[in-house]
Backbone as CSV, one residue per row, in Angstrom:
resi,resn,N_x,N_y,N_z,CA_x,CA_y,CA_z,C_x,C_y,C_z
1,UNK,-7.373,-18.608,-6.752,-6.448,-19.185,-7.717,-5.981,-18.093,-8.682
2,UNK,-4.594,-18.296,-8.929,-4.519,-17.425,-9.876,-3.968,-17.565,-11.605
3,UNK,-4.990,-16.635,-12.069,-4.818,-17.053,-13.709,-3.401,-17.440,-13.888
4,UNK,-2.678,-17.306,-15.166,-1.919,-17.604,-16.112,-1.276,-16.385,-16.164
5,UNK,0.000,-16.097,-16.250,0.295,-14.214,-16.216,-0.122,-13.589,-17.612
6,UNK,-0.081,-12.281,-17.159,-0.503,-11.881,-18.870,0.755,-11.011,-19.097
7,UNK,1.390,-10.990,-20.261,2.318,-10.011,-20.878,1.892,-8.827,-21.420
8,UNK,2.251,-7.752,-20.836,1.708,-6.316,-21.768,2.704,-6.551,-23.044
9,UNK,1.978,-5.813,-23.834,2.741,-6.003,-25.436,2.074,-4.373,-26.046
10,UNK,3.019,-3.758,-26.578,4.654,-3.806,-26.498,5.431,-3.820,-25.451
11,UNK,6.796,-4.618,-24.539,7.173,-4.008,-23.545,7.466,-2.085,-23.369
12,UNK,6.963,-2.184,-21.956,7.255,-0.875,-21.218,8.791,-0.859,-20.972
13,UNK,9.231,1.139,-21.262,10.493,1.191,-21.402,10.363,2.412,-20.100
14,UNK,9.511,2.956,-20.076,9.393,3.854,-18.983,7.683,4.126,-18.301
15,UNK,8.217,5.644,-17.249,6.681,5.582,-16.975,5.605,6.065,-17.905
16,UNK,6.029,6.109,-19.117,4.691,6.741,-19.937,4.432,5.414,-20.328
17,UNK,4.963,4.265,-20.309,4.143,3.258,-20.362,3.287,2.496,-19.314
18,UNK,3.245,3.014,-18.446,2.452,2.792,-17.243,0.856,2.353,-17.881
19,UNK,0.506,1.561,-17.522,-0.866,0.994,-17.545,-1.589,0.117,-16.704
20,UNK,-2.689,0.275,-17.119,-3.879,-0.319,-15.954,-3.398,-1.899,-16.119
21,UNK,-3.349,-2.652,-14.909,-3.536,-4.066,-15.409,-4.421,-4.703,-16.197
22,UNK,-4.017,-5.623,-16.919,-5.418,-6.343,-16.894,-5.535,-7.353,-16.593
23,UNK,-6.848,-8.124,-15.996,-6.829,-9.187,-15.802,-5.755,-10.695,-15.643
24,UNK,-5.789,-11.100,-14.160,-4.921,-11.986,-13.761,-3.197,-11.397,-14.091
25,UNK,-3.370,-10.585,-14.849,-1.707,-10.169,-14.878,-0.713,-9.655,-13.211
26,UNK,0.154,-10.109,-13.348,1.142,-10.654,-12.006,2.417,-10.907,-12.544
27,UNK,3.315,-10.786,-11.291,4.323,-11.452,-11.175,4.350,-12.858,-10.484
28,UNK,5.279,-13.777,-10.895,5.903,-14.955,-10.123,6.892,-15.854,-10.121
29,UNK,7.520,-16.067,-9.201,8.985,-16.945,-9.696,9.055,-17.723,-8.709
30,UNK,8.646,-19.119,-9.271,8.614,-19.861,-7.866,6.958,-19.945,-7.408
31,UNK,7.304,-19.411,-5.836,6.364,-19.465,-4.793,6.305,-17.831,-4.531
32,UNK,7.184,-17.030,-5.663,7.342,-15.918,-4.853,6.426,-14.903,-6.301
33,UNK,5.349,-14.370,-5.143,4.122,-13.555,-6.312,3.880,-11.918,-5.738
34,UNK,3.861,-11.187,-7.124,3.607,-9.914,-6.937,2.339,-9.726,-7.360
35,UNK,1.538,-8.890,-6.747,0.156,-8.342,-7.635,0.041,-7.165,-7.345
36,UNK,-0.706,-6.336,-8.290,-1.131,-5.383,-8.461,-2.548,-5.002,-7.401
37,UNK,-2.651,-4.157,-6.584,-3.908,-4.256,-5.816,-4.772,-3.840,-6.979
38,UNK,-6.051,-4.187,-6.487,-7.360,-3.684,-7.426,-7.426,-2.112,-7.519
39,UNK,-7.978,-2.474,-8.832,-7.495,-0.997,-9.430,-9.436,-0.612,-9.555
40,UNK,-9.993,-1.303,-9.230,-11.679,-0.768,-9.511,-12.436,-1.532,-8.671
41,UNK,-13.690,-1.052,-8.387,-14.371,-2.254,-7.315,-14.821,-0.952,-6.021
42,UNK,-15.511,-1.732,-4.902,-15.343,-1.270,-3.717,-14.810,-1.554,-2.623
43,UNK,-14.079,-0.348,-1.752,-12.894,-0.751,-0.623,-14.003,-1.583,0.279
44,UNK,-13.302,-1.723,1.148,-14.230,-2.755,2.237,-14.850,-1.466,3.090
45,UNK,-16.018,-2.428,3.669,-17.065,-0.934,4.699,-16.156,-1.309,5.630
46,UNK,-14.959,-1.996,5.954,-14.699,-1.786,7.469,-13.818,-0.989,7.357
47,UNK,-13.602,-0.114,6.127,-12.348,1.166,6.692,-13.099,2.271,6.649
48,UNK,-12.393,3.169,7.734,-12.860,4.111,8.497,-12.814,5.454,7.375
49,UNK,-11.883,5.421,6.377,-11.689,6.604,5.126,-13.093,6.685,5.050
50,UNK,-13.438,7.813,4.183,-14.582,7.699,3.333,-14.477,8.756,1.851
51,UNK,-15.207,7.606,1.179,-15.061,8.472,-0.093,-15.980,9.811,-0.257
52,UNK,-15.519,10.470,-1.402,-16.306,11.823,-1.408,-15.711,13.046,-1.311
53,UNK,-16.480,14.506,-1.535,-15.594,16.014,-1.369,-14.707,15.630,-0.297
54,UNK,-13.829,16.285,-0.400,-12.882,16.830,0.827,-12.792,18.529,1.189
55,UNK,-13.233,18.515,1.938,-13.398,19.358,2.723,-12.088,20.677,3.405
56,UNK,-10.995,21.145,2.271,-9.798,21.157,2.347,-9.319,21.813,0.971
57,UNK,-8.479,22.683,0.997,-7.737,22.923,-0.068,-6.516,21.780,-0.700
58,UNK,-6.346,21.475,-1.267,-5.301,20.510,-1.990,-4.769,21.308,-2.906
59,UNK,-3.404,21.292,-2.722,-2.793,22.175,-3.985,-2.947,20.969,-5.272
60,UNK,-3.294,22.060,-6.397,-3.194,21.285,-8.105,-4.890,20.712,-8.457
61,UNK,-5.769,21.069,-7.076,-6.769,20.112,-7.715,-7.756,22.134,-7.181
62,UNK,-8.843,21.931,-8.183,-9.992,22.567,-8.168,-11.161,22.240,-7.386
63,UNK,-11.457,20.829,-7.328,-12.474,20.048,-6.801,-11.941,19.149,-6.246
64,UNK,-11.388,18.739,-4.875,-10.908,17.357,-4.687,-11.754,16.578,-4.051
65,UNK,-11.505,15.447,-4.387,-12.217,14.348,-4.424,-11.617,13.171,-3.280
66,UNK,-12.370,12.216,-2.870,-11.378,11.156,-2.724,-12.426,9.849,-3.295
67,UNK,-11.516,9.130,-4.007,-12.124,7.532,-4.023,-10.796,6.347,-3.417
68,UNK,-11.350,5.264,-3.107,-11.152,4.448,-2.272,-10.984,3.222,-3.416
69,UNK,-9.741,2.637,-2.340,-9.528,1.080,-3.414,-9.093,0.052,-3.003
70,UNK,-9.108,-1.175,-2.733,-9.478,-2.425,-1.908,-7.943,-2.497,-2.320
71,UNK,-7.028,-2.665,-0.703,-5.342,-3.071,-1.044,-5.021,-4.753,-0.448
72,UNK,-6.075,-5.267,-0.093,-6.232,-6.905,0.078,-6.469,-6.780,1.492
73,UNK,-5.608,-8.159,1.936,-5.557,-8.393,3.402,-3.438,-8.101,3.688
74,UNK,-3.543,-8.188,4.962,-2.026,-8.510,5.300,-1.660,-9.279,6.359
75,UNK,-1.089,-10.123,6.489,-0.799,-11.180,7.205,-0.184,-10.280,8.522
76,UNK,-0.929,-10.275,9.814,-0.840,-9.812,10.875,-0.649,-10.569,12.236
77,UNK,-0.250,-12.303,11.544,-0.524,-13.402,12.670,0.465,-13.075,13.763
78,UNK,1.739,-12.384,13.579,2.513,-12.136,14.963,2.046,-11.143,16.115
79,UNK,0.866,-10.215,15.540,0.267,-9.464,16.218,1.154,-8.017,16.249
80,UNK,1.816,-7.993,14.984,3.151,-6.695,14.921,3.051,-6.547,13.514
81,UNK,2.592,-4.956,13.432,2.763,-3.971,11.939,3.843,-3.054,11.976
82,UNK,4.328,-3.424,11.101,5.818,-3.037,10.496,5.541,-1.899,9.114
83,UNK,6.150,-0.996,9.644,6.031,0.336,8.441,7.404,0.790,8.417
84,UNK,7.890,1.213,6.682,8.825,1.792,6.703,8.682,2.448,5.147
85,UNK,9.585,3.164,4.836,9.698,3.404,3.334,10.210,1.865,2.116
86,UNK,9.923,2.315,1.378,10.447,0.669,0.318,11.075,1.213,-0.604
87,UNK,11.673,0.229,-1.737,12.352,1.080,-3.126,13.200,-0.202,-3.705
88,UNK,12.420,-0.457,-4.759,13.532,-1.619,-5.628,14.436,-1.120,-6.011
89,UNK,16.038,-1.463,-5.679,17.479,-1.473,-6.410,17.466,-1.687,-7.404
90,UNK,17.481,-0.694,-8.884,17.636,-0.390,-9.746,18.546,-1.491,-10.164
91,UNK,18.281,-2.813,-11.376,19.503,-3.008,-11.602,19.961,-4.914,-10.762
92,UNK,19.061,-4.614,-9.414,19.588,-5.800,-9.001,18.297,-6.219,-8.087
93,UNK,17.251,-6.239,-8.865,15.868,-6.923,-8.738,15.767,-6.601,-6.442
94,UNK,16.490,-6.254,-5.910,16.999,-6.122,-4.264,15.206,-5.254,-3.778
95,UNK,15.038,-5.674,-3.026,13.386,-5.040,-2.047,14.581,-4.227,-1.016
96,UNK,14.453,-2.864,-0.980,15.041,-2.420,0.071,13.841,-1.748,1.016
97,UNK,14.510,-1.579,2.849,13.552,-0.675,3.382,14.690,0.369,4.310
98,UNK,14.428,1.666,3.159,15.673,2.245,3.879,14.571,3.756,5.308
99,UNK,15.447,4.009,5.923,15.083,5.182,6.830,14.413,4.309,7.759
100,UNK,13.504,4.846,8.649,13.204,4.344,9.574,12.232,3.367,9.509
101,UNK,12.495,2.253,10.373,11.371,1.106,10.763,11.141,1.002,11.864
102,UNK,9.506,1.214,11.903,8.832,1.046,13.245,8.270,0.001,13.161
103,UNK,7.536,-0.534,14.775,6.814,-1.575,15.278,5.797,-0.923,15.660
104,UNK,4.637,-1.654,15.629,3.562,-1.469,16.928,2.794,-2.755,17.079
105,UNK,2.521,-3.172,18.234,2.004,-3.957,18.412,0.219,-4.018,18.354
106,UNK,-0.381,-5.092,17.440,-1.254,-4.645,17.269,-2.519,-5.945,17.446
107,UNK,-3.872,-6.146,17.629,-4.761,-7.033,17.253,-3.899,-8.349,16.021
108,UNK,-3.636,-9.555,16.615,-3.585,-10.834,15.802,-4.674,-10.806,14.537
109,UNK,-4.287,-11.290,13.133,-5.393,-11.134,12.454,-4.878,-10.985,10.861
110,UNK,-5.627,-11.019,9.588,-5.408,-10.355,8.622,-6.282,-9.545,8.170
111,UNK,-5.730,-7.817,9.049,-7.065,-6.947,8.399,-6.624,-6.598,7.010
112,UNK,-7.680,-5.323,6.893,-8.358,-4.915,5.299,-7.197,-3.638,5.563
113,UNK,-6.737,-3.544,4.196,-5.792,-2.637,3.752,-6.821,-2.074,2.806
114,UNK,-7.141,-0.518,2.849,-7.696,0.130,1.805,-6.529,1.738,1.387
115,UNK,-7.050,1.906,0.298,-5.847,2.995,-0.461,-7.179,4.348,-0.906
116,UNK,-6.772,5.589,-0.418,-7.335,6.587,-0.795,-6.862,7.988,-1.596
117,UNK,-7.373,7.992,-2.932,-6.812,8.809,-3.641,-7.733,9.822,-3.746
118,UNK,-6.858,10.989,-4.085,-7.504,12.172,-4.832,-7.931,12.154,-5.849
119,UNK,-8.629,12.718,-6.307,-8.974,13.044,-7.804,-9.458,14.481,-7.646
120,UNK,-9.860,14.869,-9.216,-10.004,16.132,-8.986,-11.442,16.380,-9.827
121,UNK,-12.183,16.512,-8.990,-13.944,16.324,-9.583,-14.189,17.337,-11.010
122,UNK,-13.063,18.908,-10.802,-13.736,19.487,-11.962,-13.232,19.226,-13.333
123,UNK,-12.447,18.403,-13.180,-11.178,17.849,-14.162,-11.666,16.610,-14.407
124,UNK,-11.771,15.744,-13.499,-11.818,14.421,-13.745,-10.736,13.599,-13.771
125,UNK,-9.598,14.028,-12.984,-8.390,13.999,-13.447,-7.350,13.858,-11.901
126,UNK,-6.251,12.707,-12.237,-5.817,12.890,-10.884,-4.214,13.471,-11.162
127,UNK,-3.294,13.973,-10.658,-1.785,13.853,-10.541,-1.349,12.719,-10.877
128,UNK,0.146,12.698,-11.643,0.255,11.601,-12.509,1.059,11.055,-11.029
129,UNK,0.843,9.818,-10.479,1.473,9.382,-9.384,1.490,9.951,-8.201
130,UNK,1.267,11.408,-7.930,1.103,12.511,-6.780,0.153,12.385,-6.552
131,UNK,-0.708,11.105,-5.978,-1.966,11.735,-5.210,-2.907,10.542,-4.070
132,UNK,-1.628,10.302,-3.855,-1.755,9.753,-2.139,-2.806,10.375,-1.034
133,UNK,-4.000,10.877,-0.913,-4.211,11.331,0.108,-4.244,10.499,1.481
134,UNK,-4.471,9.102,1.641,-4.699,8.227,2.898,-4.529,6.605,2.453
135,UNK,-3.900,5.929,3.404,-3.840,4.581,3.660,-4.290,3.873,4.723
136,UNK,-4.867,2.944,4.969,-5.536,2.582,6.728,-5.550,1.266,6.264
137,UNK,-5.079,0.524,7.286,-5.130,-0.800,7.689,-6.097,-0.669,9.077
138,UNK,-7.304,-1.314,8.700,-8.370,-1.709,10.082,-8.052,-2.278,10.977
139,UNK,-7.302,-2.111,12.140,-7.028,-3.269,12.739,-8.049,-4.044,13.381
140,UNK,-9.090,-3.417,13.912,-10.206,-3.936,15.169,-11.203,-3.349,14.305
141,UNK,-12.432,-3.652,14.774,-13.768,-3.294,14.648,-14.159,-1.820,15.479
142,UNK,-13.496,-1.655,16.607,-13.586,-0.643,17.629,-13.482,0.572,16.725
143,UNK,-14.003,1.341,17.371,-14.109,2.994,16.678,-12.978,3.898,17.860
144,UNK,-11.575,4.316,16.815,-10.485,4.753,17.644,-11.024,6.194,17.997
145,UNK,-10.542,6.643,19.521,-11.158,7.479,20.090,-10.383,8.474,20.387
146,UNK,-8.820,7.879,19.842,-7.658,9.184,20.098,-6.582,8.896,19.030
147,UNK,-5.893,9.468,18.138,-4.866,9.161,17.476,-3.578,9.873,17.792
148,UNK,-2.294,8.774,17.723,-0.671,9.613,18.012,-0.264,9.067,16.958
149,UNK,0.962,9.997,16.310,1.696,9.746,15.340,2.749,8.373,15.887
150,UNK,2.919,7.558,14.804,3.592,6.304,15.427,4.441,5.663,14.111
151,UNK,5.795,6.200,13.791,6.196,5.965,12.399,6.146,6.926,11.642
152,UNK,6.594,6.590,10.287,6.678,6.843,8.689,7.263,6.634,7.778
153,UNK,6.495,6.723,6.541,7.427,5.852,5.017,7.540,7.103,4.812
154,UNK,9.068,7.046,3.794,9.341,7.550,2.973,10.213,8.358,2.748
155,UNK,10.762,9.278,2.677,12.008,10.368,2.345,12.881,9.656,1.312
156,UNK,12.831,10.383,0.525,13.522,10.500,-0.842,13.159,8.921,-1.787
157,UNK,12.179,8.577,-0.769,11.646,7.102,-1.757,10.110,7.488,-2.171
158,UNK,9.458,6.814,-2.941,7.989,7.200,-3.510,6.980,6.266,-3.362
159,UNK,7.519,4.983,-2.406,6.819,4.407,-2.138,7.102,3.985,-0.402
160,UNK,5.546,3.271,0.268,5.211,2.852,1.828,5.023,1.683,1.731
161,UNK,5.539,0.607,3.063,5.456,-0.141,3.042,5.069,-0.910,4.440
162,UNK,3.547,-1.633,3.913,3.374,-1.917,5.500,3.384,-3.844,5.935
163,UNK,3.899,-4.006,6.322,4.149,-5.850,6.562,4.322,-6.211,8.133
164,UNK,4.112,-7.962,8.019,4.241,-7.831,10.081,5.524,-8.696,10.014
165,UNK,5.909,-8.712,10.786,7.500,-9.404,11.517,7.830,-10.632,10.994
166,UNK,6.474,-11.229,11.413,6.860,-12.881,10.485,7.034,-12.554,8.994
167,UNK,6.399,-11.941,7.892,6.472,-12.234,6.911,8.344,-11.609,6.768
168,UNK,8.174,-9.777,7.177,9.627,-9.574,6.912,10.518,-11.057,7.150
169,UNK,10.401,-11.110,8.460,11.656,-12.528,8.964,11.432,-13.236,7.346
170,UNK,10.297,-13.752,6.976,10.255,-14.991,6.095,11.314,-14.592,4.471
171,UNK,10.522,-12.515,4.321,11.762,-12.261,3.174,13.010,-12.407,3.596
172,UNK,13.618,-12.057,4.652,14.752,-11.928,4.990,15.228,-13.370,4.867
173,UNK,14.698,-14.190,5.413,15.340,-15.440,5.665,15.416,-16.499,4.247
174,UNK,14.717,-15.743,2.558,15.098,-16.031,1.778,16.072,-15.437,1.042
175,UNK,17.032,-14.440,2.139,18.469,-13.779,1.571,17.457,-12.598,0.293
176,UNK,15.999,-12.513,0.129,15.395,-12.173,-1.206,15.746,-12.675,-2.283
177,UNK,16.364,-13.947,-2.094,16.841,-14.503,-3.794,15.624,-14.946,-4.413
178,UNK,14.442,-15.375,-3.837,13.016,-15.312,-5.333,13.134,-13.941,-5.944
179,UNK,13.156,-12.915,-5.706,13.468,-11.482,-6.124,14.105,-11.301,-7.243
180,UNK,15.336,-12.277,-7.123,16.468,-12.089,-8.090,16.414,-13.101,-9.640
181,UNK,15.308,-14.296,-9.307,14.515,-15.021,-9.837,13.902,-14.378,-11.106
182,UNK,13.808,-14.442,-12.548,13.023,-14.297,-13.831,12.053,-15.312,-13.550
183,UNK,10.820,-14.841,-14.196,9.615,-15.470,-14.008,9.752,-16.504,-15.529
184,UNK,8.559,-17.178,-15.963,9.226,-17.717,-17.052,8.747,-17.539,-18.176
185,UNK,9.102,-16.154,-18.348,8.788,-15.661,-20.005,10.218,-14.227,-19.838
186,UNK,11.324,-14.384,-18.385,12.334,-14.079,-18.469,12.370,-12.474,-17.916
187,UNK,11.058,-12.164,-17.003,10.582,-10.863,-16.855,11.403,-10.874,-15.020
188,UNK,11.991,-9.547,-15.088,11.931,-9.314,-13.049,11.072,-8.767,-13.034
189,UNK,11.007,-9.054,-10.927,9.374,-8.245,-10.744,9.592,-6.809,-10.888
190,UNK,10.704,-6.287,-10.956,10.878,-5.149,-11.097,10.015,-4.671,-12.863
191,UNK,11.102,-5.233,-13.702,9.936,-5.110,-14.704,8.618,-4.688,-14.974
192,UNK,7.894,-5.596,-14.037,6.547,-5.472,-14.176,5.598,-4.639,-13.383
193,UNK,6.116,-4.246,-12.507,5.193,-3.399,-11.162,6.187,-2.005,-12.128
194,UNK,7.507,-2.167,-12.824,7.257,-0.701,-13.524,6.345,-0.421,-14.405
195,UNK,5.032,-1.366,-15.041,4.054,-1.028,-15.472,3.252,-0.897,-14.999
196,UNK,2.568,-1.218,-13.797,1.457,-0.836,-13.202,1.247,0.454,-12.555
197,UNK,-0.108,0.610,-13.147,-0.170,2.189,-12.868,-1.162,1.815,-11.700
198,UNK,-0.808,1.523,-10.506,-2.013,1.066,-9.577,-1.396,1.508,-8.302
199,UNK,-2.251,2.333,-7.094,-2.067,3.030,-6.121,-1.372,1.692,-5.020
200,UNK,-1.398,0.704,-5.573,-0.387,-0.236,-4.472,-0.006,-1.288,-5.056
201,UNK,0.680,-2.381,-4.553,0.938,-3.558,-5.144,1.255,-4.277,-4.114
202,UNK,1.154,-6.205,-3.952,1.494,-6.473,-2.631,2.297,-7.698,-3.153
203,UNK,3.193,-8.440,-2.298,4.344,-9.137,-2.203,4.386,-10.133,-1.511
204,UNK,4.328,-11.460,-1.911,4.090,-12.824,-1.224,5.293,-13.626,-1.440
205,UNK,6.242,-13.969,-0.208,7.020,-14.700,-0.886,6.608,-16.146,-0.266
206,UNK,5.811,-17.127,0.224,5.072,-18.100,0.481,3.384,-18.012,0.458
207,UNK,2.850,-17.732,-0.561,1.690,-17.263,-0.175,1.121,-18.464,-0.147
208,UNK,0.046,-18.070,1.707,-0.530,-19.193,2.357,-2.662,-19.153,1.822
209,UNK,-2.366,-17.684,1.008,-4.063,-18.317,0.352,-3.782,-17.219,-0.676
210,UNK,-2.929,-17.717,-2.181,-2.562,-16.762,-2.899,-3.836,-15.801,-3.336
211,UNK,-3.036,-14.732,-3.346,-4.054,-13.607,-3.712,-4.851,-12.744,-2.985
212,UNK,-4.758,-13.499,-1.651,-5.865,-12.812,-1.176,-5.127,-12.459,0.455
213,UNK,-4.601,-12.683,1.138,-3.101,-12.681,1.877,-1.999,-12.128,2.222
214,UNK,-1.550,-11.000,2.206,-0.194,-10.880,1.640,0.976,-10.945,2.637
215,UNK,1.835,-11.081,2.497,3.463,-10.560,3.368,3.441,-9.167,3.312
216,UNK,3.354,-8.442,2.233,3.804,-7.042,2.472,2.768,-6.242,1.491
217,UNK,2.405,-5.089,2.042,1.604,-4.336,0.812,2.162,-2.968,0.822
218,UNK,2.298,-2.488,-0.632,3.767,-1.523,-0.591,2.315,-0.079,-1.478
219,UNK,2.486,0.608,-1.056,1.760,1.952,-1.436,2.844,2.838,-2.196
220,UNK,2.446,3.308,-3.305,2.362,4.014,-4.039,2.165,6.162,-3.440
221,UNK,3.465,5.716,-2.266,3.159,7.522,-2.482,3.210,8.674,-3.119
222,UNK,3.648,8.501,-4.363,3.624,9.393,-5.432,5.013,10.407,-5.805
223,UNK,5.994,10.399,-4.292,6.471,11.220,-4.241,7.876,12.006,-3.373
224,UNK,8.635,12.166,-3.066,9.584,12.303,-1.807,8.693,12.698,-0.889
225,UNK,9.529,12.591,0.037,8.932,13.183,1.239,8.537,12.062,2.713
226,UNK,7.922,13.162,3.400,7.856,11.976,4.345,6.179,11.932,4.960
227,UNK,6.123,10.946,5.069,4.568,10.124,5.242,4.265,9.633,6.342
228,UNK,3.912,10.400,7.616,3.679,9.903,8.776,2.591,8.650,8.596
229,UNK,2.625,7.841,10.001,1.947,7.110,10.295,1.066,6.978,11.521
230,UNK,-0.256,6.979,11.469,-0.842,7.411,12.672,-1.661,6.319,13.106
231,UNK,-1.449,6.119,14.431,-2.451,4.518,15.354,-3.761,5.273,16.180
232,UNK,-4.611,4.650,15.231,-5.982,5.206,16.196,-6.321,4.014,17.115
233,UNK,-6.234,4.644,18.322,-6.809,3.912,19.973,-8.211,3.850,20.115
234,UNK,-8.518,2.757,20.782,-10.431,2.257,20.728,-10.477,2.999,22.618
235,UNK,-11.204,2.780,22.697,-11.601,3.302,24.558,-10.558,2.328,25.511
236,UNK,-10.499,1.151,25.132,-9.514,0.358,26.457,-8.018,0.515,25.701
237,UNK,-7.735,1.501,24.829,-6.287,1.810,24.533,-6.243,0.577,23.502
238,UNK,-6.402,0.042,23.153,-5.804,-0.796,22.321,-5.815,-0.276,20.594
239,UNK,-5.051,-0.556,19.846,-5.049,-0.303,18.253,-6.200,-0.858,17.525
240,UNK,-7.004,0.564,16.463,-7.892,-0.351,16.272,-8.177,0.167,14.792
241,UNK,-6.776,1.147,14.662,-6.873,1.269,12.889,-5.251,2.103,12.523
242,UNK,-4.455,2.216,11.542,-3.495,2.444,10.793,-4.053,3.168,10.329
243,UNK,-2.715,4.455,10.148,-3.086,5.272,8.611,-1.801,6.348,8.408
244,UNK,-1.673,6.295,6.819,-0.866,6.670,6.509,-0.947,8.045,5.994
245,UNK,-1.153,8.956,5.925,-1.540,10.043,5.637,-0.597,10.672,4.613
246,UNK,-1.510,10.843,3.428,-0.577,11.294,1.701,-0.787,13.265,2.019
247,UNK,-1.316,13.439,0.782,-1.024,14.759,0.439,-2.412,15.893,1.446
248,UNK,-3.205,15.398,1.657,-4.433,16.201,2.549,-4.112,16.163,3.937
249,UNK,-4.710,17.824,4.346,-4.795,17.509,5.750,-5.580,16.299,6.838
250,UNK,-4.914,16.281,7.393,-5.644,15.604,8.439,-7.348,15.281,8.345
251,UNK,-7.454,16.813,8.570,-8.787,17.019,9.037,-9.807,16.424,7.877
252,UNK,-9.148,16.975,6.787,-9.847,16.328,5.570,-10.457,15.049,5.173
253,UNK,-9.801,14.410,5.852,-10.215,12.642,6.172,-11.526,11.759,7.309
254,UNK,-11.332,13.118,8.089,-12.522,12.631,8.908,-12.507,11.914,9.787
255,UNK,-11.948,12.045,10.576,-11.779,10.437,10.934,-12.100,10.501,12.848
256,UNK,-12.976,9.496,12.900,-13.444,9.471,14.164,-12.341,9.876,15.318
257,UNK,-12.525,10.409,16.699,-11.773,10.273,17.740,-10.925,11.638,17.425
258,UNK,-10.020,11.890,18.816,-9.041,12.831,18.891,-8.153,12.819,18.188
259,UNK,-7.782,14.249,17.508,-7.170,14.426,16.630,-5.061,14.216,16.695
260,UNK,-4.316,13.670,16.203,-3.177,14.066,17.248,-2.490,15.095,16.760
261,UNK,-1.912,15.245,17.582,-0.966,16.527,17.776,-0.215,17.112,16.823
């Protein structure tokens, strides 16, 4: 269930007003709800990231770090993950997904979306928005045994966006007019996700178990550029994890199975 929204006070005019949520604070208009992913807590053990040194130079950091942060579930019932870049239209509350959109067909289901950032251990300190190192959606339980590049978010946008077919169809097929919708204290969601200082945020426009569910979960890449997407394969070929890969190498992440190309 979800609280009552909360209003930051004073309104935010830019990103130096960026702040942590707090509690139950959200968007909603209608049926149509934004949240902030968790900003503290632990990611789920079923993603394959792991927190801790990285093993890797990172430009800007001395000590890099990674910690991990629970990005919900995502509605996967068509059995198809959809990745592309995202970017709210300045101006006219509009969800765009510009550059390329891929498919892959994947395990029926709503897996665990987890978000992995840098930090910088001798600092204590991360890049203000720059520090994307990894994204993974679990698809299977299976331990992937080969990875190929398959997709990517982003170019000249700063945020990723990963959703499955039905939900897109479901935004699409509301023209996005909840979008265009003031919540009722007169706020767009744009507004409000420009205050959150949180490595993701996710997007329900029917949510079927609010909160916990989503249509779309949009990552926070920090930055231009472009953000491959990589499908790790279990032994009988099938998909059995996502990942989006931010500012670290590859290798830095660890990650079970053949490396790709």
């Amino acid at each position: 269930m979800i609280s009552a929204p909360v209003t930051p006070s004073p309104a935010a005019t830019g990103l130096e007003d960026r702040h942590q949520p707090l509690p139950g604070e959200h968007w909603q208009s209608g049926r149509t709800l934004a949240l902030p992913c968790a900003v503290a807590g632990d990611a789920s053990r079923a993603t394959l990231l792991r927190a801790g040194p990285v093993d890797a130079e990172v430009e800007g950091f001395v000590r890099p770090m990674l910690r991990l942060r629970p990005g919900g579930r995502i509605d996967l019932a068509d059995g198809i993950l959809g990745v592309s870049g995202s970017e709210w239209i300045t101006g006219t509350d509009h969800l765009d997904f510009p550059g390329e959109l891929t498919y892959t067909r994947v395990p029926k289901g709503q897996p665990v979306v987890t978000i992995a950032r840098v930090w910088d251990g001798a600092t204590n300190d991360s890049w203000a928005g720059d520090d994307l190192a990894a994204a993974e959606v679990r698809l299977s339980d299976a331990v992937p045994v080969r990875w190929e590049e398959h997709g990517w978010a982003g170019t000249d946008v700063a945020q990723g966006a990963w959703f499955g077919s039905a939900s897109r169809a479901r935004l699409e097929a509301t023209g996005y007019d909840p979008l265009f919708q003031p919540d009722d204290k007169g706020r767009s969601v744009v507004d409000v996700i420009a205050w959150w200082d949180v490595p993701c945020y996710t997007l329900d426009v029917a949510p079927r178990e609010p909160g916990q569910v989503h249509d779309v979960v949009i990552v926070d890449t920090g930055g231009d550029g472009t953000y491959r997407q990589y499908i790790g394969y279990d032994e009988g070929g099938q998909p059995a994890s996502a990942v989006l890969l931010g500012m670290v190498p590859w290798a830095a992440l660890q990650l079970p199975g053949t490396a790709p190309r």
